[in-house]
KOLTIGU-170074 format. One record per residue: x, y, z of N, C-alpha, C in turn; residue number from 1. Coordinates in steps of 0.02 Angstrom, whole numbers, padded with zeros to 5 digits, m for minus. Layout:
! KOLTIGU-170074
n_east n_north n_up ca_east ca_north ca_up c_east c_north c_up n
X Y Z X Y Z X Y Z NUM .
...
This chain:
! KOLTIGU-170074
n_east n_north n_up ca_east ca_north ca_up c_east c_north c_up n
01312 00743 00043 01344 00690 00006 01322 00623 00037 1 .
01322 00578 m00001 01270 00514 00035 01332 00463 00025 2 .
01328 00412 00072 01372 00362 00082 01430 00319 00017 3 .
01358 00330 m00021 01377 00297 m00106 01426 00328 m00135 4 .
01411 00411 m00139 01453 00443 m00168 01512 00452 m00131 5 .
01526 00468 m00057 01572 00466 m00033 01622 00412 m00032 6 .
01588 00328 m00038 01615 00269 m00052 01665 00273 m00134 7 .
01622 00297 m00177 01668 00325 m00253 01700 00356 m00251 8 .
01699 00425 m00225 01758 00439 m00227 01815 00420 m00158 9 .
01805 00390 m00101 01873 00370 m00096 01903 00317 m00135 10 .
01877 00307 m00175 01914 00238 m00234 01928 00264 m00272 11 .
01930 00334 m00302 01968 00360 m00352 02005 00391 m00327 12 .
02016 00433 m00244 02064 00442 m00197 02106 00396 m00199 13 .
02121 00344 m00190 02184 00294 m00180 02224 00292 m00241 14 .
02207 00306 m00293 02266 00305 m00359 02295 00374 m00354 15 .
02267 00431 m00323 02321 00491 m00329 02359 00504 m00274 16 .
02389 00559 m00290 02457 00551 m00268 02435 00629 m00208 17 .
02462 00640 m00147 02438 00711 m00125 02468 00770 m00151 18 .
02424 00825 m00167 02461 00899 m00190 02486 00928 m00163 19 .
02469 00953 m00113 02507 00981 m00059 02524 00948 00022 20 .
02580 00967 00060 02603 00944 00130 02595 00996 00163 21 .
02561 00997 00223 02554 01028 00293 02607 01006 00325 22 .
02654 01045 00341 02721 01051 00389 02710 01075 00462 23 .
02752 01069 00481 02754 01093 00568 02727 01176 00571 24 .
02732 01224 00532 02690 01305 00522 02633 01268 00528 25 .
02586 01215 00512 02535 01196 00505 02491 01220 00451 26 .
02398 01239 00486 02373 01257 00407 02387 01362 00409 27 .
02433 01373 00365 02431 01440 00359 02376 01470 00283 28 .
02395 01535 00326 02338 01557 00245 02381 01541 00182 29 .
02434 01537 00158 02448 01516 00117 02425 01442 00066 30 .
02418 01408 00109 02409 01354 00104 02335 01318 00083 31 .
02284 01361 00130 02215 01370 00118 02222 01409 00057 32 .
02253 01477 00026 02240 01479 m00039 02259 01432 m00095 33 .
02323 01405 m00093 02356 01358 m00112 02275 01297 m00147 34 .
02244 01273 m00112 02221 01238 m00105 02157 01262 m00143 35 .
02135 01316 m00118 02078 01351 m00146 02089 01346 m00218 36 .
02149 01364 m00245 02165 01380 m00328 02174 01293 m00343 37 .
02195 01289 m00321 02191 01191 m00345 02128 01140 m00383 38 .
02094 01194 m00342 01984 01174 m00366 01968 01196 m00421 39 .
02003 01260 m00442 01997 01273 m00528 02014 01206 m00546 40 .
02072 01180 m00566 02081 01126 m00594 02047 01052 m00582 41 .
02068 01032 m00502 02052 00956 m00503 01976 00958 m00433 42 .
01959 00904 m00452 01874 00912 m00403 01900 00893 m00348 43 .
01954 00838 m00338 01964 00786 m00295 02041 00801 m00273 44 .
02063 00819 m00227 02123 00834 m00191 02137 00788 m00129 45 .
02218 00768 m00138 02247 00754 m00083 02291 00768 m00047 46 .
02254 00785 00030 02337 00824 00044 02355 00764 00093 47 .
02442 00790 00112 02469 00748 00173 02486 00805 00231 48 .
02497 00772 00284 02502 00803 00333 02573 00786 00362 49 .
02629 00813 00367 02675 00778 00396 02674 00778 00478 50 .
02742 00744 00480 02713 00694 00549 02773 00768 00590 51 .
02794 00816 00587 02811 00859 00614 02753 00922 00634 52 .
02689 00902 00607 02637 00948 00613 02606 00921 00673 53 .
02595 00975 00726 02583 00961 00786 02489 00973 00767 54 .
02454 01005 00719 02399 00998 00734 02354 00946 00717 55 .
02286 00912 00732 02265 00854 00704 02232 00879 00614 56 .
02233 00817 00596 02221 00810 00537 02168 00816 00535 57 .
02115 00795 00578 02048 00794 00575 01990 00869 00556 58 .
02050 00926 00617 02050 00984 00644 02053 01021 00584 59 .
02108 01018 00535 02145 01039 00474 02091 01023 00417 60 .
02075 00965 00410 02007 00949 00350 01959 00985 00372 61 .
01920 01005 00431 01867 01026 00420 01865 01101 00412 62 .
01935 01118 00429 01945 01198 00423 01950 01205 00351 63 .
01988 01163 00324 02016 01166 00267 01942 01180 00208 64 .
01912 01119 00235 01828 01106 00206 01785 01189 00230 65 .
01775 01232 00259 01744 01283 00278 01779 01313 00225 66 .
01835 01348 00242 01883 01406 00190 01873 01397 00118 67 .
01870 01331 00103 01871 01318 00022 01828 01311 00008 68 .
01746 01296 00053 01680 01292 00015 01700 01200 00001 69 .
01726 01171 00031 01746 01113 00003 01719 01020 00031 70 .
01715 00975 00026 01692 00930 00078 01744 00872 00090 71 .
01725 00867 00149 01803 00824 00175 01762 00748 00160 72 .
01796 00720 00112 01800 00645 00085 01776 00587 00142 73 .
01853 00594 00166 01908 00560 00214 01951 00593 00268 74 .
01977 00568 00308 02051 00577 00329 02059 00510 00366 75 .
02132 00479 00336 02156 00419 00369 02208 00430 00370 76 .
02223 00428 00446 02301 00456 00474 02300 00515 00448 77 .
02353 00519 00431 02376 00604 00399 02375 00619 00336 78 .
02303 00571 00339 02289 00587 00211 02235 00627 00232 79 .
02215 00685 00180 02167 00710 00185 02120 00710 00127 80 .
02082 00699 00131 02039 00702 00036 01990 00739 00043 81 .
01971 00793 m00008 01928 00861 m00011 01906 00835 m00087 82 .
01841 00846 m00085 01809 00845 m00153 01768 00925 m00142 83 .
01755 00963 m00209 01743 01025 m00215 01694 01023 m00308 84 .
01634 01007 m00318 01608 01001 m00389 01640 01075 m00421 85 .
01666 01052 m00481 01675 01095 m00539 01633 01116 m00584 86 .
01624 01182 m00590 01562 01220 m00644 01613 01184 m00710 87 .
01664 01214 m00717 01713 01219 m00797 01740 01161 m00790 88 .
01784 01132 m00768 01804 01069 m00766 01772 01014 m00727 89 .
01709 00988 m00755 01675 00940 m00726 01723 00878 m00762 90 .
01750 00817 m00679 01773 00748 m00733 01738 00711 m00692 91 .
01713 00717 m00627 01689 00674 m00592 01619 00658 m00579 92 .
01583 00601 m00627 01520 00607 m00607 01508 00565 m00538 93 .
01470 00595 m00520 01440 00563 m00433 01393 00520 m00459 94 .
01369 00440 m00423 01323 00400 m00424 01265 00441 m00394 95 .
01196 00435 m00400 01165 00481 m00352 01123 00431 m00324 96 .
């Protein structure tokens, strides 16, 4: 992913809202599936991390990014943003 595209989409990152919260259990497999099924639908995900979660956020995106086949955006503070291209639901075109 090249700077450009990563620059676009965190600007369409800031109008949504996050899907799922990482709690103090931290990242369980639940959650990594959770997330996995989320990519059928939307390309661009945000999660939060609450501030009772003892693991880093940083730690959590890139795991998160391996398990789901997925690429970590961002993380600022405890936002996380995963972009994942859609075969069936393409909405996001990338600048190239």
């Amino acid at each position: 992913m090249t700077s450009k595209q990563r620059a676009y989409l965190k600007g369409l990152a800031m109008n949504i809202e996050p899907v799922f919260q990482i709690g103090k259990s931290g990242l369980i497999p639940e959650v990594t599936e959770a997330v996995s099924e989320a990519f059928n639908t939307k390309e661009l995900i945000k999660i939060a991390v609450l501030k009772n979660c003892m693991e880093d956020p940083k730690e959590i995106a890139s795991l998160l990014g391996e398990r789901t086949k997925s690429q970590v955006v961002q993380v600022i503070g405890k936002k996380i943003v995963l972009y994942k291209e859609s075969k069936n639901h393409k909405k996001i075109n990338l600048p190239l």
